[in-house]
Structures are given as structure tokens and as C-alpha cells.
C-alpha positions, 0 to 999 in steps of 0.5 A: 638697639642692634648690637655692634657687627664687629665687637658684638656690643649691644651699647650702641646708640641711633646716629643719623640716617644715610642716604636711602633712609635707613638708620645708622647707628653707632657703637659705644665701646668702638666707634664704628657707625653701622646700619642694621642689615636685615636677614633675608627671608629664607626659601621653603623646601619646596621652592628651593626643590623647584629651583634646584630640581634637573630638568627631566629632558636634555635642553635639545629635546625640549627645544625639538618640542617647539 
């Protein structure tokens, strides 16, 4: 079972789905109702490199280019 986001418990129990189908659960120790969230899947290296690498002409000369 998935801990609890707000008190850190792991005393939490399966309560219904919401509207997408994702589960919900809800928390023992203080009642809050919580749905797991999922980490996204982090970037490698060489992609965030690509992502965030300057471009090596100034937007106007490529733009001449075409």
C-alpha cells in the first residue's frame, strides 16, 4: 500500500476508484483520501543535452538560410 502524502503513514487502505479509474486510497491515522501519483520518467543525459543545448546560429541567420 502507498503511504500517506501528508502524515507519512503507511496505514492506508483501498477506497473506491475516481472518475478516470485510478485508485484512491484512504489513510488510517488521518483520514485524508489520496490517490498514488506516479514519478515521472526522468530524461537521460543526452537528451536534456539536446533540450537545452544553444542553438549554434542566431534565429536570423538560419532564418536567411531558407
Amino acid at each position: 500500500m502507498p503511504v500517506c502524502p501528508s502524515g507519512a503513514s503507511s496505514h492506508t487502505v483501498k477506497n473506491g476508484h475516481i472518475h478516470n479509474g485510478k485508485q484512491r486510497f484512504k489513510c488510517h491515522d488521518c483520514g485524508r483520501q489520496f490517490i498514488e501519483q506516479r514519478r515521472p520518467a526522468s530524461r537521460s543525459p543526452y537528451l536534456l543535452s539536446l533540450i537545452t543545448r544553444p542553438l549554434r546560429l542566431p534565429v536570423y541567420e538560419w532564418l536567411k538560410s531558407w
